[in-house]
C-alpha positions as CSV (number, residue, x, y, z in Angstrom):
1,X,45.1,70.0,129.2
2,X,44.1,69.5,132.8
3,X,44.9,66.0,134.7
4,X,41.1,64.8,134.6
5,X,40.8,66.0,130.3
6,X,39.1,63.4,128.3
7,X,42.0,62.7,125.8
8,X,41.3,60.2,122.9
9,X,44.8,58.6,120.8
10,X,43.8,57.8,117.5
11,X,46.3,54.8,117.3
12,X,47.0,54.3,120.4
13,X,48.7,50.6,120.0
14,X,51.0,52.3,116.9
15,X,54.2,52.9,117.9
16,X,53.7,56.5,118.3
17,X,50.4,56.1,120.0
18,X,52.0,53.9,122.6
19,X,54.4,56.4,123.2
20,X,52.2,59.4,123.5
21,X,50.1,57.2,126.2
22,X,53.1,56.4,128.0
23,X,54.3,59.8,128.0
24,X,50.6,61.2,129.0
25,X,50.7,58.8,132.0
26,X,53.8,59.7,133.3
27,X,52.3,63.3,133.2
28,X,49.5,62.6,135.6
29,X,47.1,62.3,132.4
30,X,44.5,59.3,133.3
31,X,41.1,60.0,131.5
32,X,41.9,58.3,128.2
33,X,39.6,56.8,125.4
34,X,40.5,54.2,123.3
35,X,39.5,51.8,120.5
36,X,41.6,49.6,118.9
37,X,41.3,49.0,114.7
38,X,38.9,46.3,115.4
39,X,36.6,48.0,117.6
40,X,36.4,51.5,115.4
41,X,37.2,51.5,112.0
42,X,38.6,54.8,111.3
43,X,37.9,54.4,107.6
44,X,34.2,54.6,108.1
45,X,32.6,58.1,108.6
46,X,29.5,56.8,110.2
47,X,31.4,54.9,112.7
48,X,34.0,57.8,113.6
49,X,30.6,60.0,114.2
50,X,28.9,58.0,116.5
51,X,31.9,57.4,118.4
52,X,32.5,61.2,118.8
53,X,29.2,61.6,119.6
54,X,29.2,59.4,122.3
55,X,32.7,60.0,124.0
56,X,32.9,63.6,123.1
57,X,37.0,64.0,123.7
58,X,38.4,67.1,124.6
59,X,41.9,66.8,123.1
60,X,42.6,64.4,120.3
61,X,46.5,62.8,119.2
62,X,45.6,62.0,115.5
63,X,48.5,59.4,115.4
64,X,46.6,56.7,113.7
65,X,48.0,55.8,110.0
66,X,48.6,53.9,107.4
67,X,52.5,53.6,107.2
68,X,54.9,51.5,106.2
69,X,58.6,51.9,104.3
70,X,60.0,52.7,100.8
71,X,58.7,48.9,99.5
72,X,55.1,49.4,101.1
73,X,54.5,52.9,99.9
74,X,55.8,52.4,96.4
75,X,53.6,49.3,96.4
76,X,50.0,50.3,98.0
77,X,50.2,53.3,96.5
78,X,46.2,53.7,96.3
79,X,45.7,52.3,99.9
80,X,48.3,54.8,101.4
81,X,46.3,57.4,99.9
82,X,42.5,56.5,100.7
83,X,42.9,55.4,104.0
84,X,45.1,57.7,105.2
85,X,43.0,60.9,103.7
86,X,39.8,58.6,105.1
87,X,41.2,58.3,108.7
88,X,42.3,62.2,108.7
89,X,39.1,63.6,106.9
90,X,36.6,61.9,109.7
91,X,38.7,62.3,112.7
92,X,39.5,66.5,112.1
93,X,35.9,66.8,110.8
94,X,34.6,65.4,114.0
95,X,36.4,67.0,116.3
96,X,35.0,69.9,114.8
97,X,31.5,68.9,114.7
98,X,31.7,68.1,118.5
99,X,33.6,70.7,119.8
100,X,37.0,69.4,120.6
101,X,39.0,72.0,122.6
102,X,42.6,71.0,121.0
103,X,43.7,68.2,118.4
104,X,47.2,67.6,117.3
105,X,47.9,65.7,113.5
106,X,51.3,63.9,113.5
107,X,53.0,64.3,109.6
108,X,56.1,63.0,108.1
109,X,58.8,64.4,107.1
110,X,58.4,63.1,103.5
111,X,55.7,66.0,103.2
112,X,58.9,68.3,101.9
113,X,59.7,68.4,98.5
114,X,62.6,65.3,97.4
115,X,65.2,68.0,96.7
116,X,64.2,70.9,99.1
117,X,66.9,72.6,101.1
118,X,68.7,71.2,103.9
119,X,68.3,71.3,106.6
120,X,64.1,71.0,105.8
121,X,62.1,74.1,107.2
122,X,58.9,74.3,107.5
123,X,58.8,76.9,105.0
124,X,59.8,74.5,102.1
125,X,55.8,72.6,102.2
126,X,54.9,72.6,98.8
127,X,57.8,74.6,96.9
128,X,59.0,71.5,94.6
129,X,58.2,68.3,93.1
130,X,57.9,65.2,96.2
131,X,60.1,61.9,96.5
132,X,58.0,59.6,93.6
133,X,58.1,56.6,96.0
134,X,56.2,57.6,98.9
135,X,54.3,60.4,96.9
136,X,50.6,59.4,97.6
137,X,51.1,59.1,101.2
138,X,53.1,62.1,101.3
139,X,50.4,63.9,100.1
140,X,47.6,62.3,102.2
141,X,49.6,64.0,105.6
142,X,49.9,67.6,103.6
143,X,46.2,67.3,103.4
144,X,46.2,66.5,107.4
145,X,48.2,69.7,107.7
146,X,45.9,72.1,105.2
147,X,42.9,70.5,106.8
148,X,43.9,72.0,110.2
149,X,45.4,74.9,109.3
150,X,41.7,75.6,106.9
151,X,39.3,74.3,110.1
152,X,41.0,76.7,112.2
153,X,41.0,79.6,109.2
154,X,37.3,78.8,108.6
155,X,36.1,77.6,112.2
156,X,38.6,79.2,114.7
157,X,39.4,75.5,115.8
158,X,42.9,75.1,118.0
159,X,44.2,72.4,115.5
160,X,47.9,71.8,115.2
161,X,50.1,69.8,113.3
162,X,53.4,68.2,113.8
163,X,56.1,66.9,111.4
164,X,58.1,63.8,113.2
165,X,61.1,62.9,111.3
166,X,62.3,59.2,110.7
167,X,61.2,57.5,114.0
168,X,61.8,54.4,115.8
169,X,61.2,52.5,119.0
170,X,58.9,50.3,121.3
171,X,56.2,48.9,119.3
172,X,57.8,49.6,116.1
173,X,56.9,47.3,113.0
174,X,59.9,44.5,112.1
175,X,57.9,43.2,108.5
176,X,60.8,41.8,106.6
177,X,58.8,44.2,103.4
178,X,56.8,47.2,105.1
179,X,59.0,48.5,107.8
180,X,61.2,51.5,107.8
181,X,65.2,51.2,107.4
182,X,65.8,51.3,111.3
183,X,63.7,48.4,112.4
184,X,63.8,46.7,108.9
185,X,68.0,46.6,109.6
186,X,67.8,45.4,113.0
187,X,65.8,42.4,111.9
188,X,67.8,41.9,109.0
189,X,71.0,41.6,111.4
190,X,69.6,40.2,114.4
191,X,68.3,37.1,111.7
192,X,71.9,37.4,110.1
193,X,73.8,36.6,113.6
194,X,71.1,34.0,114.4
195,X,72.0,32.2,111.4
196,X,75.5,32.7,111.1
197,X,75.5,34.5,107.5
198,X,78.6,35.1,106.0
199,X,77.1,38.9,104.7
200,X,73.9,41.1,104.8
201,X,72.7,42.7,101.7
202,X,71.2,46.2,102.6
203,X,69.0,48.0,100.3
204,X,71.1,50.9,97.8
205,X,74.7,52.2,98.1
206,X,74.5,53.6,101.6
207,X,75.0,57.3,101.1
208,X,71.5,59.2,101.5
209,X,71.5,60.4,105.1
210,X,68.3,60.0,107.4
211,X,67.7,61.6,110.9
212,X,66.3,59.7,113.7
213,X,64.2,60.7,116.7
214,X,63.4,57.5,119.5
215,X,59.6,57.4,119.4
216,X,59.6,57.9,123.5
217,X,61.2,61.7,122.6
218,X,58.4,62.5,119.7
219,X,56.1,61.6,122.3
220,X,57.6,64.5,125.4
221,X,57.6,67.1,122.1
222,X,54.3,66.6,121.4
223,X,52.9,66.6,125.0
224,X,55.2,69.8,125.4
225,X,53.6,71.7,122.2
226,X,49.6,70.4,123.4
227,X,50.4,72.4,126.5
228,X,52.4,74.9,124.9
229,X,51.4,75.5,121.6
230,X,48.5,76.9,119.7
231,X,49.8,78.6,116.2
232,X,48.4,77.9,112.8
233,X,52.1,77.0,111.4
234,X,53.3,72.8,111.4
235,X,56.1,72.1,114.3
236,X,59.2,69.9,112.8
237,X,60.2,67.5,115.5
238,X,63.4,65.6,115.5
239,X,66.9,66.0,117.0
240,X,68.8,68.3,114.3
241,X,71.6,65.7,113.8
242,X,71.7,62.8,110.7
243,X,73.9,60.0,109.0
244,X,74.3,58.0,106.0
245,X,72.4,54.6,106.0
246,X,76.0,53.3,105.6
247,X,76.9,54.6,109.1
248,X,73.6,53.6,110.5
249,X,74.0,50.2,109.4
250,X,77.6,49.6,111.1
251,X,76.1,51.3,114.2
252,X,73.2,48.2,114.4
253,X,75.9,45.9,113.8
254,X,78.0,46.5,116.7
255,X,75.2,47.0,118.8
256,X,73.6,43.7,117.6
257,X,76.9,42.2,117.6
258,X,76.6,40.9,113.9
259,X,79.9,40.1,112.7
260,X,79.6,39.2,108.9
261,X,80.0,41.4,105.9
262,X,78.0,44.4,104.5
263,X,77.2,44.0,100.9
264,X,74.7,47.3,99.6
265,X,72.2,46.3,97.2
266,X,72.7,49.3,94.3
267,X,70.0,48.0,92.3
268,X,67.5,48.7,94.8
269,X,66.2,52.3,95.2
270,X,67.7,54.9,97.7
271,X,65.3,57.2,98.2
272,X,65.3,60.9,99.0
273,X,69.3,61.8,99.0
274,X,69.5,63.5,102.5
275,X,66.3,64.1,105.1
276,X,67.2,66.4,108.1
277,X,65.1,68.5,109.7
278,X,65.2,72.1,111.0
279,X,64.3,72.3,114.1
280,X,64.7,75.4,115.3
281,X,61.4,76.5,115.7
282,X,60.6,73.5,118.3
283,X,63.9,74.5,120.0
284,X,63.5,77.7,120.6
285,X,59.8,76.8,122.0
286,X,62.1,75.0,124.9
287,X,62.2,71.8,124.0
288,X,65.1,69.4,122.8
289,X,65.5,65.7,123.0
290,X,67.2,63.6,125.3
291,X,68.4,60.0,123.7
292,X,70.9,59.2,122.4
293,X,71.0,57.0,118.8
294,X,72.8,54.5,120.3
295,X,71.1,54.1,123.4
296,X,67.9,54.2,121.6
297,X,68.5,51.5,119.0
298,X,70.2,49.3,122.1
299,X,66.1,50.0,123.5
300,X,64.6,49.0,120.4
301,X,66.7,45.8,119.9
302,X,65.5,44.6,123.6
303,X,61.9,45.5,122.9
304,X,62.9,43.7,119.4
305,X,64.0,40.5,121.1
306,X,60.9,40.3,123.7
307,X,58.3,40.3,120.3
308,X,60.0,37.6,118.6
309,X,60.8,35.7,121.6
C-alpha cells in the first residue's frame, strides 16, 4: 500500500475496525472510505455494488461482522450464519468485480475443529467435527477463507485471510448477553464493586483456557501482513501464550479492584476446552506482539469506564 491508497474498512466503528484505522493513521495512511451500518447495508448486494462502483477501493479490511459470545451465537444461530455469509459474499465478490489490488478477511479462531490439536495450526481447518455452540458462525468465516483462497485460485486475486484469536479492547462490546468472556467479566465486576456484591457468579467451572490478543496488536499484524504478505494460506494471529477463565477472572478482579467472592456457574456451558493458537507462521514472518494482558485489560477497563460514564 502506498500513503495516498484508497483503503476502505468494512467495519470501521467495530472494535477491530477502529483499531485497524488507528493503526493505519499512525502509518501515514490518510485516504480512507467509510460507511457506517446505517449508511451501507452490507447485507444487501445491490447496495455493496454500487458503492464499489462508485469508490472503487484499492485495498479492503473485511472486518465487518456479525459477532457476539457463546449466549449470542448459540442463540441467533440463523442470523450469525446469513449475515455473516451475506456481508463476506458481496464484499470479496466486489472487490473482484472492480479490481481491488489487495483485500484482507479477518476469521476466528473458532474456525478449528472443538478438539483439534493444541497449540491450533493452520493446518487443522476442517480435520474434525466444530464447537456445537458457535458452529454456524464458525462456518460462515471458513467460507470467508475458501472464498479467498477460490477467487485467487480462479481469478489470480491477492486475497488473504487472517485468523485473530480471542480479542479485546477499545470499542469492544460490554452487553450483559452478547459479549465475549473478557469484556462480559469486566462488566460483571466493575457492576459487582459498584454495588457492593458479596460474590460474582461466572459462567462454568473455570478450567477451559482461552488466549488473548489486545485489539490495538491484531491491528499492527494485520497492517504488517497487507504490506508483507501475499500467500494463498490463512495467517493465525495472537500472542502464543493462554489461561484458564479461572485465572483470567482473578486477574480482572485485582485490576478492577473487586473484592467479593468467585462463585463459577457449572450449569452453564464452557465451551471449547482449551483455544491457543500457533503462531509460528506470523512470527517467523517478523512480527510479534507487544502488550501485555495486564496492561491491556487495565486499557480496556478505562475505555470501559468513559462509555458507561
Amino acid at each position: 500500500m502506498e500513503q495516498n491508497s484508497k483503503i476502505y474498512i468494512a467495519g470501521h466503528r467495530g472494535m477491530v475496525g477502529s483499531a485497524v484505522k488507528r493503526q493505519l493513521e499512525k502509518s501515514g495512511f490518510y485516504n480512507f472510505v467509510f460507511k457506517t451500518s446505517a449508511e451501507l447495508d452490507l447485507r444487501n448486494q445491490q447496495a455493496v455494488a454500487s458503492f464499489f462502483s462508485t469508490e472503487k477501493p484499492e485495498y479492503v479490511f473485511l472486518a465487518a461482522a456479525k459477532v457476539g459470545g457463546i449466549v449470542a451465537n448459540n442463540t441467533y444461530r440463523a442470523d450469525f450464519i446469513y449475515e455473516n455469509l451475506q456481508i463476506q459474499n458481496n464484499i470479496i465478490h466486489q472487490s473482484y468485480v472492480n479490481g481491488v489490488k489487495k483485500l484482507m478477511f479477518f476469521g476466528s479462531s473458532c474456525i478449528y475443529p472443538k478438539m483439534a490439536a493444541q497449540p491450533l495450526r493452520e493446518e487443522s481447518l476442517l480435520t474434525g467435527l466444530l464447537e456445537p455452540t458457535n458452529e454456524p458462525y464458525a462456518i460462515a468465516k471458513i467460507a470467508g477463507i475458501k472464498m479467498c483462497e477460490a477467487y485467487r485460485d480462479q481469478y489470480g486475486c491477492n486475497f488473504i485471510s487472517v485468523m485473530p484469536t480471542n480479542l479485546y479492547g477499545l470499542n469492544d462490546n460490554y452487553h450483559p448477553q452478547n459479549s465475549h468472556v473478557l469484556p462480559a467479566l469486566i462488566r460483571k465486576f466493575h457492576e459487582a464493586k459498584m454495588a457492593k456484591a458479596p460474590f460474582v457468579e461466572i459462567w462454568g467451572t473455570g478450567t477451559p483456557k482461552r488466549e488473548f490478543l489486545f485489539a490495538d496488536d491484531l491491528a499492527d499484524a494485520a497492517v504488517f501482513l497487507m504490506q508483507h504478505y501475499n500467500e494463498r494460506g490463512f495467517v493465525n494471529i495472537g500472542c502464543g501464550e493462554d489461561l484458564s477463565i479461572g485465572e483470567l477472572a482473578q486477574l480482572v478482579q485485582r485490576i478492577i479492584g473487586y473484592e467479593g467472592e468467585l462463585r463459577f456457574d457449572t450449569s452453564k456451558p464452557d465451551g471449547t476446552p482449551r483455544k491457543l493458537m500457533d503462531v509460528e507462521k506470523l512470527f517467523s514472518l517478523g512480527w510479534q506482539p507487544k502488550t501485555v494482558l495486564e496492561d491491556g485489560i487495565a486499557i480496556a477497563y478505562k475505555d470501559f469506564l468513559s462509555k458507561i460514564d
